[in-house]
mmCIF file as gemmi writes it, N, C-alpha and C atoms, coordinates in Angstrom:
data_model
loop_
_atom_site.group_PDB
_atom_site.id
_atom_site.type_symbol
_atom_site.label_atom_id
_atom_site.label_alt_id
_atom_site.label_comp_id
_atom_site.label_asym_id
_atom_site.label_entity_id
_atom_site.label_seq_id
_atom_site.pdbx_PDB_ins_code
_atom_site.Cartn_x
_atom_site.Cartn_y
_atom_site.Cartn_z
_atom_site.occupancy
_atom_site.B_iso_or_equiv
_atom_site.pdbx_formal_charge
_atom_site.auth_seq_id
_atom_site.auth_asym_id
_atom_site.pdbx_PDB_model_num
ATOM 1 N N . UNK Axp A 1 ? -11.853 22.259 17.875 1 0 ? 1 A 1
ATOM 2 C CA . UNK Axp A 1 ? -13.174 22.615 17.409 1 0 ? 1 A 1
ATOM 3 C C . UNK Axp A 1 ? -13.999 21.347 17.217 1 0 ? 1 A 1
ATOM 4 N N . UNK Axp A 2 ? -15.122 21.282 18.193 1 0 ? 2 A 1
ATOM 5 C CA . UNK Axp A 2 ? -15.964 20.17 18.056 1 0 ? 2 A 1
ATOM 6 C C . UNK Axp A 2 ? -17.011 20.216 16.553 1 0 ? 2 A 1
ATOM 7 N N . UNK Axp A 3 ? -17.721 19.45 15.906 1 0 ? 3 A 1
ATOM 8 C CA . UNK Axp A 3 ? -17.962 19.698 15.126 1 0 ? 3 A 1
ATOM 9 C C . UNK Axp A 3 ? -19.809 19.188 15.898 1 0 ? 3 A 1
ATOM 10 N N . UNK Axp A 4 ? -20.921 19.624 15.67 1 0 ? 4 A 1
ATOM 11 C CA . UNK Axp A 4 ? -22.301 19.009 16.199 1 0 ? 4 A 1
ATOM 12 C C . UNK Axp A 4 ? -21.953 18.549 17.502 1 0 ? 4 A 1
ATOM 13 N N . UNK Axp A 5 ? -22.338 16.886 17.755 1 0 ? 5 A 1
ATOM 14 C CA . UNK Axp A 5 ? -22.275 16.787 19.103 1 0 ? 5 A 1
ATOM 15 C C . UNK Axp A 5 ? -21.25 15.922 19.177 1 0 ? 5 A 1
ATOM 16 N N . UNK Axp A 6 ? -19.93 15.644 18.23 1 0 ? 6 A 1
ATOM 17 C CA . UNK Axp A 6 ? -18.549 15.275 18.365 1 0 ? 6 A 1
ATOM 18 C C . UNK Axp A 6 ? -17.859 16.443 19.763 1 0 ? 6 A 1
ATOM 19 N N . UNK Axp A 7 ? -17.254 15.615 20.656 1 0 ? 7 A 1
ATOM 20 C CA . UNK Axp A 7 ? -16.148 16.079 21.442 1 0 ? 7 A 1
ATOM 21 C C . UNK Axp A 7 ? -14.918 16.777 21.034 1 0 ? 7 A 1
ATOM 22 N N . UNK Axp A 8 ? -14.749 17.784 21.719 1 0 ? 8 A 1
ATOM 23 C CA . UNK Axp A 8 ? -13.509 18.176 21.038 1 0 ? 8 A 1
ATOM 24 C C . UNK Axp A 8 ? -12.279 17.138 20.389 1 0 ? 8 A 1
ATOM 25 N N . UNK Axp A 9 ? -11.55 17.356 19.51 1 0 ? 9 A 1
ATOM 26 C CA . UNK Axp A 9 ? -9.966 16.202 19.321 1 0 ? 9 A 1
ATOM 27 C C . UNK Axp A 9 ? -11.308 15.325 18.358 1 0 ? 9 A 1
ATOM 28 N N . UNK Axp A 10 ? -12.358 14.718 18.308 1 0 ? 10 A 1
ATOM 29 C CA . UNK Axp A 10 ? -12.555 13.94 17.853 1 0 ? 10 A 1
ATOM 30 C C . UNK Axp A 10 ? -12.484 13.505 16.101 1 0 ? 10 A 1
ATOM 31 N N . UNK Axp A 11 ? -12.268 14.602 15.421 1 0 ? 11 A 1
ATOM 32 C CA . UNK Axp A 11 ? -12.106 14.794 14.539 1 0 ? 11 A 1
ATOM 33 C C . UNK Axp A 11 ? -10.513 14.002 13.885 1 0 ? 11 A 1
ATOM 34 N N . UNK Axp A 12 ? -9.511 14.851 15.133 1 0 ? 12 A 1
ATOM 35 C CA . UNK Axp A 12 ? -8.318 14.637 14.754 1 0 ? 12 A 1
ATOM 36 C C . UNK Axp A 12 ? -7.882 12.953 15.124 1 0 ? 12 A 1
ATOM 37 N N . UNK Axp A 13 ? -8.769 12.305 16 1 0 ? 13 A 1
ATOM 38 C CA . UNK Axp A 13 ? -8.948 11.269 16.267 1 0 ? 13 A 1
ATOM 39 C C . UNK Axp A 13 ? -8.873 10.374 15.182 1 0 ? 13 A 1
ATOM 40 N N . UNK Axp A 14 ? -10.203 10.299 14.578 1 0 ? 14 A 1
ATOM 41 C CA . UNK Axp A 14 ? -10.414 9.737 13.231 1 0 ? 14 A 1
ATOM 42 C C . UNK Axp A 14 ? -9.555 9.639 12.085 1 0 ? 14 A 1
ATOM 43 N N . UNK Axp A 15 ? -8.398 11.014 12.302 1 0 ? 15 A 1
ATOM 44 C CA . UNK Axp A 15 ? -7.815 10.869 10.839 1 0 ? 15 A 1
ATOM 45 C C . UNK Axp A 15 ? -6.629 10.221 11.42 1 0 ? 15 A 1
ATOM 46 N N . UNK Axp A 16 ? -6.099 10.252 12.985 1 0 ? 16 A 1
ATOM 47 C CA . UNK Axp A 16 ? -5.072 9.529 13.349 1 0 ? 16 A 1
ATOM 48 C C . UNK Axp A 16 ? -5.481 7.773 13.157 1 0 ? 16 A 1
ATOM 49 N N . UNK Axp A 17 ? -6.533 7.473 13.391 1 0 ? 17 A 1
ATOM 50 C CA . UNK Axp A 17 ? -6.833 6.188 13.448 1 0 ? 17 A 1
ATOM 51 C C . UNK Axp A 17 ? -6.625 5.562 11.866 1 0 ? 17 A 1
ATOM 52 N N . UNK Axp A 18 ? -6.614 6.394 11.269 1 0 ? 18 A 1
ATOM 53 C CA . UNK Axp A 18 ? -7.004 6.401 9.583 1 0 ? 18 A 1
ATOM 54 C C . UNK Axp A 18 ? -5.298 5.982 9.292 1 0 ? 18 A 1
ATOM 55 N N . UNK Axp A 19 ? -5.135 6.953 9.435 1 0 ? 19 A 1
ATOM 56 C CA . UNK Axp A 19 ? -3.501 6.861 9.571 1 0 ? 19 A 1
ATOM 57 C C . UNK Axp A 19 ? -2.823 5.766 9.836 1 0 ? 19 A 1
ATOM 58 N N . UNK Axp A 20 ? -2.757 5.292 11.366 1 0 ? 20 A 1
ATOM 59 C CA . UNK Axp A 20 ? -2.859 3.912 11.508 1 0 ? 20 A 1
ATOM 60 C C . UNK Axp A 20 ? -3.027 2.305 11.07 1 0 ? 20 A 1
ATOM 61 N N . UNK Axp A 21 ? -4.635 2.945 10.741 1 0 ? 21 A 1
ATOM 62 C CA . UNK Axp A 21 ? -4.942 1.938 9.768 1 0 ? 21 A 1
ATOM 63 C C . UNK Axp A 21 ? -4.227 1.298 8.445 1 0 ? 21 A 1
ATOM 64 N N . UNK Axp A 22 ? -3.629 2.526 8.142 1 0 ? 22 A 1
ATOM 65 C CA . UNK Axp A 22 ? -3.145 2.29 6.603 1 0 ? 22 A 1
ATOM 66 C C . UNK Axp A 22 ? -1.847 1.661 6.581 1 0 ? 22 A 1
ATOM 67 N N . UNK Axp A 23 ? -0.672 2.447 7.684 1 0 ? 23 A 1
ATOM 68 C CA . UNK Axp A 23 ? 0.286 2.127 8.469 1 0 ? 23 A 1
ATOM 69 C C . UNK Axp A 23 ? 0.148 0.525 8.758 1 0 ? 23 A 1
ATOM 70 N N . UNK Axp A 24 ? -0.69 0.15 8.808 1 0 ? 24 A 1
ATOM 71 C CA . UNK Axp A 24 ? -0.626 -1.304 9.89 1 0 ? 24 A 1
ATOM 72 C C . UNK Axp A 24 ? -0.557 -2.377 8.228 1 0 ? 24 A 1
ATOM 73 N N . UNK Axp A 25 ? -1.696 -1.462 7.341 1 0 ? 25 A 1
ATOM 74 C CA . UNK Axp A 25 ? -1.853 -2.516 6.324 1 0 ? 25 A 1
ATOM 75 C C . UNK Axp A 25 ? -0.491 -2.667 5.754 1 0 ? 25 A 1
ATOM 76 N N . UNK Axp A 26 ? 0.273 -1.518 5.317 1 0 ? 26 A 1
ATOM 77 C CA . UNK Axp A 26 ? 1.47 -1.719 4.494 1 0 ? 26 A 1
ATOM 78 C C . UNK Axp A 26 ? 2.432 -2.335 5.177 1 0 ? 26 A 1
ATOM 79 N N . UNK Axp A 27 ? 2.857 -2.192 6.764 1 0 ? 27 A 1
ATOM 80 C CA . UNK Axp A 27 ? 3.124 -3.35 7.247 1 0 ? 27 A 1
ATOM 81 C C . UNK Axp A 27 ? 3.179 -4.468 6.898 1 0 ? 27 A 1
ATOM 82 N N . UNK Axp A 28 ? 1.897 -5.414 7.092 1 0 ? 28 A 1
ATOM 83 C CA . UNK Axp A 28 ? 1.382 -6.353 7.067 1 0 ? 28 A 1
ATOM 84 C C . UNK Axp A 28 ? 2.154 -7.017 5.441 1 0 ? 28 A 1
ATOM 85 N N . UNK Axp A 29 ? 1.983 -6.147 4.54 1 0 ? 29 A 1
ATOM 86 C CA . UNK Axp A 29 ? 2.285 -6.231 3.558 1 0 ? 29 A 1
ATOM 87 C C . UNK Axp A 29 ? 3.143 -7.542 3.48 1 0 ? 29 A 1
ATOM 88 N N . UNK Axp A 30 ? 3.35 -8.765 2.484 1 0 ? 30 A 1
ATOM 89 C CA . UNK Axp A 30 ? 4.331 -9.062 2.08 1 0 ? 30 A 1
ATOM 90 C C . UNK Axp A 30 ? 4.774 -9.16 1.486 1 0 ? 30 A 1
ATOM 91 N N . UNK Axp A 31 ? 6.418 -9.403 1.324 1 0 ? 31 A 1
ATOM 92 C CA . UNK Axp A 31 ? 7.481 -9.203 0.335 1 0 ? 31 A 1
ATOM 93 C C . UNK Axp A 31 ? 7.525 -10.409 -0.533 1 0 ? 31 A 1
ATOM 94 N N . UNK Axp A 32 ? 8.569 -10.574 -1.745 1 0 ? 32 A 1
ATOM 95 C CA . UNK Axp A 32 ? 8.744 -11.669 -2.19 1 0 ? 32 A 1
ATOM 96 C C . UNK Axp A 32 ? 9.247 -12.544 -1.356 1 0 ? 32 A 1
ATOM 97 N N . UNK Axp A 33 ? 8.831 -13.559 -1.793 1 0 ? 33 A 1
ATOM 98 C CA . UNK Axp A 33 ? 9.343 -15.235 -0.558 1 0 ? 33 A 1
ATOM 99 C C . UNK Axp A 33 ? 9.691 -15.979 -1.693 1 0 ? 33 A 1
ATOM 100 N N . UNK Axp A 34 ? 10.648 -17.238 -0.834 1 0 ? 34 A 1
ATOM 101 C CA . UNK Axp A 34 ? 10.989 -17.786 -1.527 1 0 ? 34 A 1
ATOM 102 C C . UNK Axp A 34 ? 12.538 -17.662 -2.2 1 0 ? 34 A 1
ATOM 103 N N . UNK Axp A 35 ? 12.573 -18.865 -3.398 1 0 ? 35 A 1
ATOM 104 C CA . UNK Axp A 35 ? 13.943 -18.208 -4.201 1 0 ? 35 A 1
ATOM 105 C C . UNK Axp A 35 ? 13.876 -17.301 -5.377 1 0 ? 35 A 1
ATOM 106 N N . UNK Axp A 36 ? 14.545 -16.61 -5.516 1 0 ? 36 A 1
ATOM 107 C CA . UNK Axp A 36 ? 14.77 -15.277 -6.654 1 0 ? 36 A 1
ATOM 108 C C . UNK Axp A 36 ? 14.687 -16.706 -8.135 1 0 ? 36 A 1
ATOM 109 N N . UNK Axp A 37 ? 13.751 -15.428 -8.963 1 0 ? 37 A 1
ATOM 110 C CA . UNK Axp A 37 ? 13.978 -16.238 -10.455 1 0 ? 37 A 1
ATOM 111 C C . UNK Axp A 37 ? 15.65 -15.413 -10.951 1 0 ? 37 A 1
ATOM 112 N N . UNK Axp A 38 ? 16.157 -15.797 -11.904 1 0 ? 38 A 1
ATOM 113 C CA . UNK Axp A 38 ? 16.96 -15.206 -13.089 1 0 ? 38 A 1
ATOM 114 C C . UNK Axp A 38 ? 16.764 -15.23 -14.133 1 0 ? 38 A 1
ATOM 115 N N . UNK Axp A 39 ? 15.371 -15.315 -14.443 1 0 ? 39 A 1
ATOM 116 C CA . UNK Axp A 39 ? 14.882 -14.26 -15.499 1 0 ? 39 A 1
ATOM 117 C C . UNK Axp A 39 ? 13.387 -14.319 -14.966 1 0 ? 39 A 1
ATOM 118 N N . UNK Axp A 40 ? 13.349 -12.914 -15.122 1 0 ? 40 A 1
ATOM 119 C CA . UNK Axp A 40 ? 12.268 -11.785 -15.468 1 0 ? 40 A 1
ATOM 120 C C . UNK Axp A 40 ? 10.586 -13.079 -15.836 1 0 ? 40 A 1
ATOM 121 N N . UNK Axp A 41 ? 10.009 -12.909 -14.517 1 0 ? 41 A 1
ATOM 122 C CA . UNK Axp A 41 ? 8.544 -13.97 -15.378 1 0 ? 41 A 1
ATOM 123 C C . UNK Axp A 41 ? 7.73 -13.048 -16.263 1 0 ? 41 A 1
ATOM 124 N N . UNK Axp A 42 ? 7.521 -11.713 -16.719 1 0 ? 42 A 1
ATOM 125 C CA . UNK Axp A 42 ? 7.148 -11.23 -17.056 1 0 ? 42 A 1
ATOM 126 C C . UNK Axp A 42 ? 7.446 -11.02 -18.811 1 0 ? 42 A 1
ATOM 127 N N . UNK Axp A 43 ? 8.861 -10.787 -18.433 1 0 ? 43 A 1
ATOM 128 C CA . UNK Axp A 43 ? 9.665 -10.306 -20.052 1 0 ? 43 A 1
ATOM 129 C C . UNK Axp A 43 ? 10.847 -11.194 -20.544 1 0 ? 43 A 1
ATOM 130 N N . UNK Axp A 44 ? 11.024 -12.156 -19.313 1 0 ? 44 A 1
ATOM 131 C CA . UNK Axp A 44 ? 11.833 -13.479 -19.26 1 0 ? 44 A 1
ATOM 132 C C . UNK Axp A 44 ? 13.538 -12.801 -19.777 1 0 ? 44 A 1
ATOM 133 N N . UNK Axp A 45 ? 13.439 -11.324 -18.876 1 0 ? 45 A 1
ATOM 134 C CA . UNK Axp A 45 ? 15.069 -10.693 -19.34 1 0 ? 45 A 1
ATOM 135 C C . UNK Axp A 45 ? 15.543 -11.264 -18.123 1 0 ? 45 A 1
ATOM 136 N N . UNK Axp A 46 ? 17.144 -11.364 -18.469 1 0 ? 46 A 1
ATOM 137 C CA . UNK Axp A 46 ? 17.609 -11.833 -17.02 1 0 ? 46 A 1
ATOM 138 C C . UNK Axp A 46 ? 17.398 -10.459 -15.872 1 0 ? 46 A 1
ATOM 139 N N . UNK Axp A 47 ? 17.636 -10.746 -14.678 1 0 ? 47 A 1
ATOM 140 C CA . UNK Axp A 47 ? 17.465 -10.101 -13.445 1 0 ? 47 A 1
ATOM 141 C C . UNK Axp A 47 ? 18.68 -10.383 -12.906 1 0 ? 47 A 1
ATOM 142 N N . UNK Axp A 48 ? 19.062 -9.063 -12.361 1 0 ? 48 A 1
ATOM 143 C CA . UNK Axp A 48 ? 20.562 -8.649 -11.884 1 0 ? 48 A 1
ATOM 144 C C . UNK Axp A 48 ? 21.074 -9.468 -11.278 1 0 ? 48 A 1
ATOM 145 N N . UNK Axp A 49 ? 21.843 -9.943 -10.527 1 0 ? 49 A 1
ATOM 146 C CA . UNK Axp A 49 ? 22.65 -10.344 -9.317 1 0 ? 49 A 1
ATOM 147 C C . UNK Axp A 49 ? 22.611 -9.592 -7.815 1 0 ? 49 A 1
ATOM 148 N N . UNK Axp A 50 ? 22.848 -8.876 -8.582 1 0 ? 50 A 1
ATOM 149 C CA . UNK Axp A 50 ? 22.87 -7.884 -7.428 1 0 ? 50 A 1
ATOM 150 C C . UNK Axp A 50 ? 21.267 -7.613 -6.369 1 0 ? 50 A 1
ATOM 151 N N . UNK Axp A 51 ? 20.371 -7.064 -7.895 1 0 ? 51 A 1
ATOM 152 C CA . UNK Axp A 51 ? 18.376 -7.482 -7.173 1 0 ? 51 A 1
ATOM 153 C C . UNK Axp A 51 ? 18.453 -8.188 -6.765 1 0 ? 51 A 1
ATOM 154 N N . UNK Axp A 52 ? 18.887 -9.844 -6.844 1 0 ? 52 A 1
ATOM 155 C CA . UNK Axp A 52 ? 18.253 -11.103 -6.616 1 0 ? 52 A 1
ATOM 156 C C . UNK Axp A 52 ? 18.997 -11.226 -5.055 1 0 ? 52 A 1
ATOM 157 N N . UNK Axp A 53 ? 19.876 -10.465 -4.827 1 0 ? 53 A 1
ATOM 158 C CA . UNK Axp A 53 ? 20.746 -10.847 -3.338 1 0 ? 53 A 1
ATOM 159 C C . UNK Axp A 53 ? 19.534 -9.398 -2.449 1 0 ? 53 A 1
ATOM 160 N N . UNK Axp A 54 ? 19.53 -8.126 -3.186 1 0 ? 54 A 1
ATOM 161 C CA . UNK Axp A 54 ? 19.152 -7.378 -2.178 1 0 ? 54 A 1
ATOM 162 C C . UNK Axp A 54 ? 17.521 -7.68 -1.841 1 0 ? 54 A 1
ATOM 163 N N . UNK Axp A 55 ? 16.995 -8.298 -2.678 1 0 ? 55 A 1
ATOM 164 C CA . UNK Axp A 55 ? 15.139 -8.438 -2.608 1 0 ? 55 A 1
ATOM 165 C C . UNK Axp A 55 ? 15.506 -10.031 -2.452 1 0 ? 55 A 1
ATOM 166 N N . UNK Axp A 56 ? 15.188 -10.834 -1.922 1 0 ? 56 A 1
ATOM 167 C CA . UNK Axp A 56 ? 15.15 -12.147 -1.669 1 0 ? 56 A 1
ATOM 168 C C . UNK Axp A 56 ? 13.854 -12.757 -2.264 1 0 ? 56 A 1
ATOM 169 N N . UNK Axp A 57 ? 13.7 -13.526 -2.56 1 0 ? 57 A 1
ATOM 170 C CA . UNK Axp A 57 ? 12.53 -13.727 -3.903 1 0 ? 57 A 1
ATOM 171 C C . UNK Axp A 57 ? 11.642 -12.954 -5.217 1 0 ? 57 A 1
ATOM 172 N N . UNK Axp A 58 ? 13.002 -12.181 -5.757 1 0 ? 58 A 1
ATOM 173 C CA . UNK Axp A 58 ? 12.436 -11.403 -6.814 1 0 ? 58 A 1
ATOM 174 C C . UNK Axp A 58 ? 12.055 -12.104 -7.846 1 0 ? 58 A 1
ATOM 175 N N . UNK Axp A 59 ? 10.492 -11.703 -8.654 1 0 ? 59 A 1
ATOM 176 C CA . UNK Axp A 59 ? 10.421 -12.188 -9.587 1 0 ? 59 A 1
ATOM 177 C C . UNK Axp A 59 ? 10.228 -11.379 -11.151 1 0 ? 59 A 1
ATOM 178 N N . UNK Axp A 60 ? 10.486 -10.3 -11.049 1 0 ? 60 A 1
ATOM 179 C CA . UNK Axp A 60 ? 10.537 -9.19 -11.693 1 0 ? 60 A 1
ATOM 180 C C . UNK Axp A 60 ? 11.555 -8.567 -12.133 1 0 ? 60 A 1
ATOM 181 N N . UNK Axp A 61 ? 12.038 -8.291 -13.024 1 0 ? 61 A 1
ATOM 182 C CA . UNK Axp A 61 ? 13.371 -7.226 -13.717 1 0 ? 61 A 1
ATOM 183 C C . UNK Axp A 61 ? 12.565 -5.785 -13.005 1 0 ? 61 A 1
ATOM 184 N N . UNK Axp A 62 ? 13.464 -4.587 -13.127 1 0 ? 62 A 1
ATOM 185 C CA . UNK Axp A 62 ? 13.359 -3.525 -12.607 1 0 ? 62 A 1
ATOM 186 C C . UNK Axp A 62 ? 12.304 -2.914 -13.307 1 0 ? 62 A 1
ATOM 187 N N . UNK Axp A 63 ? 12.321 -3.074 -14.894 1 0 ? 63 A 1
ATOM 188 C CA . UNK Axp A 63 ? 11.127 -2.759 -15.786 1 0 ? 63 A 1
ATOM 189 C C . UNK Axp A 63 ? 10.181 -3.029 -15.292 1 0 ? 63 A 1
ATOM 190 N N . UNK Axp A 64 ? 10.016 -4.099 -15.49 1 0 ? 64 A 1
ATOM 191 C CA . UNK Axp A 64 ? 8.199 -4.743 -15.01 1 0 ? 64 A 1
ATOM 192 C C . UNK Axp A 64 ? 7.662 -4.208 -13.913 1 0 ? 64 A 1
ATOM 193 N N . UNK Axp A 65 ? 8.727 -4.256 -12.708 1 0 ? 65 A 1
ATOM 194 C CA . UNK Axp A 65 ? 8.792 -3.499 -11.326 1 0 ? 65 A 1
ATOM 195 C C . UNK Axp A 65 ? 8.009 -2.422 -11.522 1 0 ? 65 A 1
ATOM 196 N N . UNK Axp A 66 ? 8.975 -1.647 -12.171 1 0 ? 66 A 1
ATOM 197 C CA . UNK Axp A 66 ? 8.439 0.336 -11.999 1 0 ? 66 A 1
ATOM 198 C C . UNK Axp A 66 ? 7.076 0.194 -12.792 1 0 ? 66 A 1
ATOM 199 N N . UNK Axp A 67 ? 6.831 -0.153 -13.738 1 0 ? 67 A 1
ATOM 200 C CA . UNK Axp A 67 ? 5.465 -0.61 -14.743 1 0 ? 67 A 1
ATOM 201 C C . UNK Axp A 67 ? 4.249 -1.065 -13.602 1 0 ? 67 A 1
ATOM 202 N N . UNK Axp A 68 ? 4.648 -2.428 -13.029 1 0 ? 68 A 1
ATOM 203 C CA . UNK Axp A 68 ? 3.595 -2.84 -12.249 1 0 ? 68 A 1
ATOM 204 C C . UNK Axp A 68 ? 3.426 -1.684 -11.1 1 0 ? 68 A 1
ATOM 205 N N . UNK Axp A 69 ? 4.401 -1.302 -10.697 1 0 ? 69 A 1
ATOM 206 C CA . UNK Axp A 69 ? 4.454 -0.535 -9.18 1 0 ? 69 A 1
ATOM 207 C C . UNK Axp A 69 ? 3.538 1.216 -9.493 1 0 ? 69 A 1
ATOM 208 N N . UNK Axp A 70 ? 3.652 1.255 -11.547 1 0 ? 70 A 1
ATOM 209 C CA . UNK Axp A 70 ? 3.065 2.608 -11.796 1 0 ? 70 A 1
ATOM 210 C C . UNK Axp A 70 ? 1.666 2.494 -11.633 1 0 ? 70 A 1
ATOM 211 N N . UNK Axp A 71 ? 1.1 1.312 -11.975 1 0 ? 71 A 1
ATOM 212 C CA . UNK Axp A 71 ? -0.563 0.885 -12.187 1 0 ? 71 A 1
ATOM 213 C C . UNK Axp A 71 ? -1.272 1.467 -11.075 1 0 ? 71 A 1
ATOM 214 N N . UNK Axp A 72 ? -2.752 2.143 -11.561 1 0 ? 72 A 1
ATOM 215 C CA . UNK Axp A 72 ? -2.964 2.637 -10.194 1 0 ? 72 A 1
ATOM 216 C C . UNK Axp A 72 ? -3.93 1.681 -9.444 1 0 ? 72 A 1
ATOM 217 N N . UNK Axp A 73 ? -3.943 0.475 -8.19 1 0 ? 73 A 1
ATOM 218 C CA . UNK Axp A 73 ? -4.92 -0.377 -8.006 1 0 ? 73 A 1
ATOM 219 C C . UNK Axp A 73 ? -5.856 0.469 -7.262 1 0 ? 73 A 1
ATOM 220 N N . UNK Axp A 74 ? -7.317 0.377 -6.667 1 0 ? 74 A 1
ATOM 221 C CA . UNK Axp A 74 ? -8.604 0.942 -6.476 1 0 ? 74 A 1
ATOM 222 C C . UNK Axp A 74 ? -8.471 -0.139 -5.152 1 0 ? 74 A 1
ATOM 223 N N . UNK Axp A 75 ? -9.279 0.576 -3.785 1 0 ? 75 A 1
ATOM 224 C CA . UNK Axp A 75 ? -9.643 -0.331 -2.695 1 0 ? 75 A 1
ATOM 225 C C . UNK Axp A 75 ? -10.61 0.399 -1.938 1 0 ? 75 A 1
ATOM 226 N N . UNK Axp A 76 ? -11.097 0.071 -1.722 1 0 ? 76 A 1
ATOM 227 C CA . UNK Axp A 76 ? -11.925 0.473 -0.745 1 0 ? 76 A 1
ATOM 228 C C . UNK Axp A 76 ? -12.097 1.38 0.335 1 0 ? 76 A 1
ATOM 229 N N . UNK Axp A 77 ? -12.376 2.185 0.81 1 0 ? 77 A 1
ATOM 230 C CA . UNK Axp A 77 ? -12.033 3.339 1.639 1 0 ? 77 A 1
ATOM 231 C C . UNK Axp A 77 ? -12.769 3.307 3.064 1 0 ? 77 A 1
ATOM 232 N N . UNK Axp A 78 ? -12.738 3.59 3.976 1 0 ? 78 A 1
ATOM 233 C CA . UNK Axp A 78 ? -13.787 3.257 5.201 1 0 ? 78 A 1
ATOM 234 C C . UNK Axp A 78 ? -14.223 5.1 5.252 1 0 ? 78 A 1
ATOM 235 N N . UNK Axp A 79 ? -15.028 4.607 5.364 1 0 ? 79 A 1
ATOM 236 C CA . UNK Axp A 79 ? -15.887 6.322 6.1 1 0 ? 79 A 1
ATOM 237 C C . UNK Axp A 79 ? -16.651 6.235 7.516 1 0 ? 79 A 1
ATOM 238 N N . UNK Axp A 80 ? -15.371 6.635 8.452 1 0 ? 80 A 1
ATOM 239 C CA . UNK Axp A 80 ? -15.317 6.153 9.918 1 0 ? 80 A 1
ATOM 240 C C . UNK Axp A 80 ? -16.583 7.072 10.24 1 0 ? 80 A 1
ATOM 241 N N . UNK Axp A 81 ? -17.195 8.12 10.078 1 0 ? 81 A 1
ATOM 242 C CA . UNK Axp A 81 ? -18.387 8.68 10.438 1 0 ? 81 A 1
ATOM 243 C C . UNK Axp A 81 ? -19.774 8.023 9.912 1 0 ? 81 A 1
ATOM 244 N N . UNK Axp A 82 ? -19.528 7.455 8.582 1 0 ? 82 A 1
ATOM 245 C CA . UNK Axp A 82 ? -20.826 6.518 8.519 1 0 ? 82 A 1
ATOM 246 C C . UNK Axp A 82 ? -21.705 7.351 8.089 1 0 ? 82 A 1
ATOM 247 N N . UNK Axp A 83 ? -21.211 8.242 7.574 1 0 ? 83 A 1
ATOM 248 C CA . UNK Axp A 83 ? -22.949 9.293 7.124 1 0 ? 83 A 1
ATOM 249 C C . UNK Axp A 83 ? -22.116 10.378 5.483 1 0 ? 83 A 1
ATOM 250 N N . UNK Axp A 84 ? -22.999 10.047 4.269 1 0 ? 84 A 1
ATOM 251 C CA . UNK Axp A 84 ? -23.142 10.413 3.344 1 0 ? 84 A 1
ATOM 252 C C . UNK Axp A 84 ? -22.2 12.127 3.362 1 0 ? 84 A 1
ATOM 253 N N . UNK Axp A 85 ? -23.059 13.031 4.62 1 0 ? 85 A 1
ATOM 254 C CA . UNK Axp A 85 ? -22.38 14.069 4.604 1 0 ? 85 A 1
ATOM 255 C C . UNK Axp A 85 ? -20.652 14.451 5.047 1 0 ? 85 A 1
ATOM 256 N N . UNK Axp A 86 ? -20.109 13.576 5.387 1 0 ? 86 A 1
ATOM 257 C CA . UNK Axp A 86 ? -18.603 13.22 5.425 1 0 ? 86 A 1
ATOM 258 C C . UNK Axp A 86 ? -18.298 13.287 4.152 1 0 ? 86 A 1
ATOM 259 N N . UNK Axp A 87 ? -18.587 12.638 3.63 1 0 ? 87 A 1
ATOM 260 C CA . UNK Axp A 87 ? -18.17 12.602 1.946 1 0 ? 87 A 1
ATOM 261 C C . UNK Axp A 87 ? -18.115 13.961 0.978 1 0 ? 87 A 1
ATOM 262 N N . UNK Axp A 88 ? -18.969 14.727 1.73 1 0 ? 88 A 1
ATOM 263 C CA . UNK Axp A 88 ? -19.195 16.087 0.602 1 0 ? 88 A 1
ATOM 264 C C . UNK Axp A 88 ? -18.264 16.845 1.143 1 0 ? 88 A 1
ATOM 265 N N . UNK Axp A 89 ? -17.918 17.126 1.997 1 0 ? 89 A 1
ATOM 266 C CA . UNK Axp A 89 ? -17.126 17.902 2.419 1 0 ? 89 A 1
ATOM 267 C C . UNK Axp A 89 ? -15.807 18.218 2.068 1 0 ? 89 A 1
């Protein structure tokens, strides 16, 4: 179903590209580098043995982890159509 004077698929286009997009960022993403602390920079508890071999530059106890990892951060969103009425919908 075309929507105005969009081509058919074009719709589904956009949200695949979207998709993508997001895909590529978390990718991109990087991990800890470096050497692992043994203790915690946050709460300065020690940090496992075991974390510090499976995450290779951890600097976090598991606490701080799930805490920081709960926070919700805000970014920016693209609105691949470019027009106000995308948004209401």
């Amino acid at each position: 179903m075309a929507g105005g004077w969009a081509r058919d698929g074009a719709v589904q286009e956009q949200i695949d590209a979207s998709i993508n997009d997001e895909l590529a960022r978390l990718k991109a993403r990087k991990g800890p580098e470096g050497e692992s602390l043994t203790q915690c920079a946050e709460c300065d508890e020690p940090i496992p043995e075991k974390r510090r071999v499976a995450i290779p530059g951890v600097k976090l106890c598991i606490d701080c982890q799930n805490e920081r990892d709960g926070t919700y951060q805000t970014r920016g969103g693209i609105n691949r159509r470019g027009s106000k009425d995308s948004q209401l919908k």
